[in-house]
C-alpha positions as CSV (number, residue, x, y, z in Angstrom):
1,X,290.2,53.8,228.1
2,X,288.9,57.2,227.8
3,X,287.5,60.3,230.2
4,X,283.9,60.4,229.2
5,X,281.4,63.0,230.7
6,X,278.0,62.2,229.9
7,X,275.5,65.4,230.3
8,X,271.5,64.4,230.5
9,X,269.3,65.6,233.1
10,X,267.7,62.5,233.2
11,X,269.0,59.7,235.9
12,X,267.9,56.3,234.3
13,X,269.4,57.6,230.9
14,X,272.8,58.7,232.6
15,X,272.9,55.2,234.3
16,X,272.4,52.9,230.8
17,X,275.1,55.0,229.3
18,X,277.4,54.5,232.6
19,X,276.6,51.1,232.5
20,X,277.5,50.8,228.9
21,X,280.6,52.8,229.0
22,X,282.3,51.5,232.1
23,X,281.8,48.1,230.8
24,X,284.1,49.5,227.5
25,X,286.9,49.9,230.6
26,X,285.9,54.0,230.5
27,X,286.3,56.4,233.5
28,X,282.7,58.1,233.5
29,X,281.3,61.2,235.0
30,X,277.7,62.8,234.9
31,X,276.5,66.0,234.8
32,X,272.9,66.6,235.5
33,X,272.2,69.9,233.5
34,X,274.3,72.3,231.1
35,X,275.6,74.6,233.6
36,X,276.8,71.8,235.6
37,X,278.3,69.9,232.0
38,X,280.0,73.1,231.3
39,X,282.0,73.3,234.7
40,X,282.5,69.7,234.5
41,X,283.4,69.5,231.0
42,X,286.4,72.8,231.7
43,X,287.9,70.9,234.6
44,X,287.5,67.7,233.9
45,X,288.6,68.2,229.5
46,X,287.7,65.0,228.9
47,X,288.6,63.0,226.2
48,X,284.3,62.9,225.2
49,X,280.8,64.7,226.4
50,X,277.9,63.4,225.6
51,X,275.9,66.1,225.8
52,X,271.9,65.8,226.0
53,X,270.2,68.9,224.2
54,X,267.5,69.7,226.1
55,X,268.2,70.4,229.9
56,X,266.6,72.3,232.7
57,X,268.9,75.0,234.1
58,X,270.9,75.3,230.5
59,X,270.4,73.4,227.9
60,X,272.5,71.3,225.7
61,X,272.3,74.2,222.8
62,X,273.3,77.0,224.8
63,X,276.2,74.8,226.8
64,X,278.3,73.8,223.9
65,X,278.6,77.6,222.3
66,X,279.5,78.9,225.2
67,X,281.8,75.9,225.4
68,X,283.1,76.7,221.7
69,X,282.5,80.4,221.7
70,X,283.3,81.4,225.2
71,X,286.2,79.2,226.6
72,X,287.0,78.5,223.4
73,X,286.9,74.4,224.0
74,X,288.1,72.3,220.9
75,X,287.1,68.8,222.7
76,X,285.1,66.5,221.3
77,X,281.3,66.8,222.4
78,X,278.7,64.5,220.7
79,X,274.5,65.0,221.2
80,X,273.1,62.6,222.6
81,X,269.4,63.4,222.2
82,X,265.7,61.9,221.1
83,X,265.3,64.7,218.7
84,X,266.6,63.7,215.4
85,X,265.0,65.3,212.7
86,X,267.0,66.6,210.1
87,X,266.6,70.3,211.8
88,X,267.2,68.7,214.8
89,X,270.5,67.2,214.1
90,X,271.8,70.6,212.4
91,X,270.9,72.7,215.2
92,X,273.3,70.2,217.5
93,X,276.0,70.3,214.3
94,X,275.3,74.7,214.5
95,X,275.8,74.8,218.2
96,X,279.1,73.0,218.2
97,X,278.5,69.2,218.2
98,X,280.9,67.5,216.7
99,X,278.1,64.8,215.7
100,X,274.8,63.1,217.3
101,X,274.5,59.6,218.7
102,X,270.3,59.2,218.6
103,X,268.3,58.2,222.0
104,X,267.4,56.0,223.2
105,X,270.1,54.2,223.3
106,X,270.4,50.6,222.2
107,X,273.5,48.0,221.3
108,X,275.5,49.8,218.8
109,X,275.8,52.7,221.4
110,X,279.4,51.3,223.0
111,X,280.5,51.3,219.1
112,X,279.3,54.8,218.2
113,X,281.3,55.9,221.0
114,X,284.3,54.1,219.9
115,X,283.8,55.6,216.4
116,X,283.8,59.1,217.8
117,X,287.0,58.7,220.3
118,X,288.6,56.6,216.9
119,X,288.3,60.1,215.0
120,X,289.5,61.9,217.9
């Protein structure tokens, strides 16, 4: 069982990744923006964010450098966003991500998670 924060401004899509990951025997929490993910993510250090990229408030970009840059968090935080272009993907790997896991989310989501926290 991991400590999994999931970070998406959108309730339905926070809700199908709950449901997936508490199923998997994971503790879940949920953050509704990037400022809110980064508080959570420096108390909680969990074991995984999911981090959505593009937030209202602060988005996904700007939450993981200040994550890496600022505080200086090694954790492992993964994108989970619809964009997915090439560019896309970079800009997630150039802010910090340690990798993307593509929306929306289908059956092989619960093992792309595993794959992460197995690397971990």
């Amino acid at each position: 069982m991991a400590t999994i924060l999931i970070v998406d401004d959108q309730f339905d899509i926070r809700m199908m990744m709950r449901l997936w990951l508490e199923l998997a025997a994971h503790e879940v929490h949920e953050a509704e923006d990037g400022q809110a993910g980064l508080e959570m993510v420096l108390e909680l250090q969990p074991d995984l964010t999911l981090m959505d990229m593009h937030m209202p408030v602060m988005d996904g970009d700007e939450a993981v450098r200040l994550l890496r840059k600022s505080h200086g968090y090694t954790g492992l935080i993964v994108a989970a966003t619809g964009s997915v272009q090439p560019a896309d993907v970079q800009a997630a790997l150039d802010a910090g991500c340690d990798g993307v896991i593509p929306k929306p989310i289908d059956e092989d989501f619960g093992e792309r998670v595993q794959a992460f926290l197995d690397k971990k």
